[in-house]
C-alpha positions in Angstrom: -15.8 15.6 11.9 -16.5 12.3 13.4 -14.1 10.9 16.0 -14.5 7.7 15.6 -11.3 5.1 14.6 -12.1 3.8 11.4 -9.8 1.0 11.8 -12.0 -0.1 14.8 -15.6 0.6 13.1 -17.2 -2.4 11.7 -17.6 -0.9 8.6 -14.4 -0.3 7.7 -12.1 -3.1 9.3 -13.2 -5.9 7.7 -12.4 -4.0 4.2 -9.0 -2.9 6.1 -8.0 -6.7 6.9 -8.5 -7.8 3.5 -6.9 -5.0 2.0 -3.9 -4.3 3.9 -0.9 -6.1 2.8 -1.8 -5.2 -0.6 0.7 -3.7 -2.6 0.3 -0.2 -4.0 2.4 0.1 -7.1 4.9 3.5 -7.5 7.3 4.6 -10.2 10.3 6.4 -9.4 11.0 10.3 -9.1 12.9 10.2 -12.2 10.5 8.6 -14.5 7.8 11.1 -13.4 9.3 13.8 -14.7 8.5 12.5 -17.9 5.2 13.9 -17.1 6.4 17.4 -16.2 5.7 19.0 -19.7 2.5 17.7 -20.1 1.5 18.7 -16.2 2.8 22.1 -17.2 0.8 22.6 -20.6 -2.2 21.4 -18.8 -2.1 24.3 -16.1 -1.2 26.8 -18.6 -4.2 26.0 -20.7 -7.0 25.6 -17.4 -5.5 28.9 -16.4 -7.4 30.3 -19.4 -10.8 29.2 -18.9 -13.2 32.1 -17.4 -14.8 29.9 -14.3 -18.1 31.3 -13.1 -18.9 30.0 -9.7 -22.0 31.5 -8.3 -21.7 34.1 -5.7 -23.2 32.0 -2.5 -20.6 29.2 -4.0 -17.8 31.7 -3.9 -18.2 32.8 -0.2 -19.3 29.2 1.0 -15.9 27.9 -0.5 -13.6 30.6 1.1 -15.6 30.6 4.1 -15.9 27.3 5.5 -13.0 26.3 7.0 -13.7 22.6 7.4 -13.1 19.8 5.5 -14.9 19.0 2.4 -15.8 16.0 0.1 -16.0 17.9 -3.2 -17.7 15.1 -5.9 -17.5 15.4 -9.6 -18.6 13.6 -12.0 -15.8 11.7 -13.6 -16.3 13.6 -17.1 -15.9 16.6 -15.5 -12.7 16.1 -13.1 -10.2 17.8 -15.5 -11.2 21.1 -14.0 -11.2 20.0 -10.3 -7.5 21.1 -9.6 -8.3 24.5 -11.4 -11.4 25.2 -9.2 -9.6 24.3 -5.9 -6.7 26.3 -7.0 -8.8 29.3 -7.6 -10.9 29.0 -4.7 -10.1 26.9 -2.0 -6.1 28.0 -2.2 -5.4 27.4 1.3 -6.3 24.3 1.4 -4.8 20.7 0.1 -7.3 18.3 -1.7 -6.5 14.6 -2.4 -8.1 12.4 -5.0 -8.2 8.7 -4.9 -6.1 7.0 -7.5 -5.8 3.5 -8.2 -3.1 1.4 -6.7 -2.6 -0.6 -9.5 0.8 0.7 -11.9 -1.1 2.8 -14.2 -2.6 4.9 -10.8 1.3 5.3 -10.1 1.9 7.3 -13.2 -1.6 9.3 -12.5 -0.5 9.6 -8.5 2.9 11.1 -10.0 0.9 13.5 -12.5 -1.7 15.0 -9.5 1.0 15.8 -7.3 2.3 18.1 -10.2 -0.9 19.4 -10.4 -1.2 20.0 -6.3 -3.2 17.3 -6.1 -2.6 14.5 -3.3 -3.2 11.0 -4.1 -5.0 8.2 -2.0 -4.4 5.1 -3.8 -7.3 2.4 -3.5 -10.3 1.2 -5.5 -13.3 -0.6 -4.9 -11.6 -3.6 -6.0 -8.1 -3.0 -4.3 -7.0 -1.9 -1.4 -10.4 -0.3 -0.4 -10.9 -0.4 3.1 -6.9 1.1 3.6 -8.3 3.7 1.4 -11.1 4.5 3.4 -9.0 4.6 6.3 -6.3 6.9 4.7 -8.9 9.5 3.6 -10.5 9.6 7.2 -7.0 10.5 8.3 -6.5 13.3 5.8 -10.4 15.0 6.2 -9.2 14.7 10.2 -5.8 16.8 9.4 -8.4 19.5 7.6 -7.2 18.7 3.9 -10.0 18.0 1.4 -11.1 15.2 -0.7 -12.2 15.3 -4.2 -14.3 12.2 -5.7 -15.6 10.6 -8.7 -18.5 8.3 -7.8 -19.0 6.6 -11.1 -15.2 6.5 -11.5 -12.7 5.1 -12.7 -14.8 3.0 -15.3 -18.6 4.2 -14.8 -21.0 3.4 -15.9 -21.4 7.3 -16.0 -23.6 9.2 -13.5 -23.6 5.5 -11.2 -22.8 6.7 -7.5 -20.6 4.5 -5.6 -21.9 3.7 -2.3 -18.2 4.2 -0.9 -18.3 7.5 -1.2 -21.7 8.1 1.0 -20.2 5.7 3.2 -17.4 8.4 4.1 -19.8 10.6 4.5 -21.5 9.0 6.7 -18.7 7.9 8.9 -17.0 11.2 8.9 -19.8 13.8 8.7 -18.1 15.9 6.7 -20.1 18.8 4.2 -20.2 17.1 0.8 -19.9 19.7 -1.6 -21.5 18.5 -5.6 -20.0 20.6 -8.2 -22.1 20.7 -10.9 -20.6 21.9 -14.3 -21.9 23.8 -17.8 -19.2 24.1 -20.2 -20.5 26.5 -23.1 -17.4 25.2 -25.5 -15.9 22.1 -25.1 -14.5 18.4 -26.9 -16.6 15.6 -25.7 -14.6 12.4 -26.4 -16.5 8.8 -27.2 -15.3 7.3 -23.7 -17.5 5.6 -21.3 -18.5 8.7 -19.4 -18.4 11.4 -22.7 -15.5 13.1 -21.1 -15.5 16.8 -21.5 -12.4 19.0 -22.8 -12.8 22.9 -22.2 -11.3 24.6 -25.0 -8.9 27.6 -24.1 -10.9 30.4 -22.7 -14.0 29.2 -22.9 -16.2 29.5 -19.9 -17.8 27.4 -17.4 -20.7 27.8 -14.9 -20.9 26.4 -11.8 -23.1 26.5 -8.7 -21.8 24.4 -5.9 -24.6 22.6 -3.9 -23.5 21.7 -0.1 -25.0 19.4 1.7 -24.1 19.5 5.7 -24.4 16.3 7.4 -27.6 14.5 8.7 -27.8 12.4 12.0 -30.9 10.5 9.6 -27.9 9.5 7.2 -27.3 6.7 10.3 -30.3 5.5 9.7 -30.1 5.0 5.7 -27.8 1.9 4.0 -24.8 3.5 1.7 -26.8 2.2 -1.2 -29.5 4.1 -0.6 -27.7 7.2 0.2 -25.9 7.0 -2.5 -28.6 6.6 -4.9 -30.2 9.8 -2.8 -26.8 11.7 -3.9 -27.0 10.6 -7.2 -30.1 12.1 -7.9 -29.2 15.3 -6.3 -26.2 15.7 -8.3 -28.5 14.5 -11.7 -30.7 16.9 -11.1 -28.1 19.8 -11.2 -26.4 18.4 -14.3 -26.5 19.5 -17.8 -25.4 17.5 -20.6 
């Protein structure tokens, strides 16, 4: 991990001053339990589904003890708190949610999933984001992103996300994922549904960090990601 302040690195604070005061929308306990049942079904039914992870992926997730950014593509994040749940147990992972009032009712529905929340966008509140997620990789929890989320296009990679990793030098983790029976819906990104017991296949590609990464502009990068993470996808 890095140790620098990201409220005092340049490329963070100016993001953090404009974003600061803004408000980040939450609904109360109560109202969340309307979610309850559907959080339940939902971890009843990705408790089924036979997970392959390759056997270097396996060890490599119990093993390393650090951090991680794990990045999905957003079309495949329904399994992401399954796969942590299985594999990376003893450790928490956050997502980043919007701020806005509908990321409040998804905020509510990750925590009943085990997920944390980190609520920012690249439109709203970014920079605060940026600064909250430094502060959670520094306590040793994990990260989980969607770089073409929350609206796509599909397969773009946002240059926020290799921006963190280059300020925090954390092991990004891409999570490539073969799903051999599942609903594809006609949404932006063609998101996938696993159908109950069905099986997936997936071979985790790390990626430790690179002093060179300095050197490169997040766009770049990112683009560098993104066709790492192509490359290992199947649709």
């Amino acid at each position: 991990m890095s140790e620098i302040d990201p409220q005092n690195d340049p490329s963070f604070r100016g993001a953090y001053d404009e974003a600061y005061q803004r408000r980040v929308r939450e609904i109360p306990f109560w109202k969340s339990l309307i979610l309850l049942p559907l959080a339940i079904f939902l971890r009843l039914w990705l408790m089924t589904l036979r997970i392959h992870v390759s056997s270097e992926g396996v060890q490599r997730l119990f093993r390393d003890k650090n951090p991680l950014i794990i990045i999905f593509w957003h079309n495949r994040l329904l399994i992401s708190s399954e796969l942590h749940r299985r594999f990376r147990r003893w450790s928490k992972v956050n997502g980043l949610v919007s701020p806005s009032s509908d990321g409040a009712w998804l905020a509510a529905f990750f925590r009943m999933l085990g997920i944390g929340a980190v609520r920012g966008s690249s439109g709203r509140r970014g920079g605060q984001a940026m600064i909250e997620i430094h502060k959670k990789l520094s306590a040793g929890e994990d990260i989980a992103i969607t770089p073409d989320g929350p609206r796509g296009p599909a397969y773009r990679f946002s240059p926020g996300a290799a921006l963190l990793a280059q300020k925090t030098h954390c092991t990004l983790v891409m999570i490539p994922s073969k799903f051999h029976c599942a609903i594809r819906l006609k949404s932006w990104d063609g998101f996938y549904i696993p159908l109950p017991f069905s099986r997936i296949d997936i071979d985790p590609k790390f990626i430790t960090y690179d002093k060179m990464w300095e050197h490169i502009p997040a766009k770049s990068l990112a683009e560098e990601f993104r066709q790492t993470l192509l490359a290992l996808t199947e649709d």
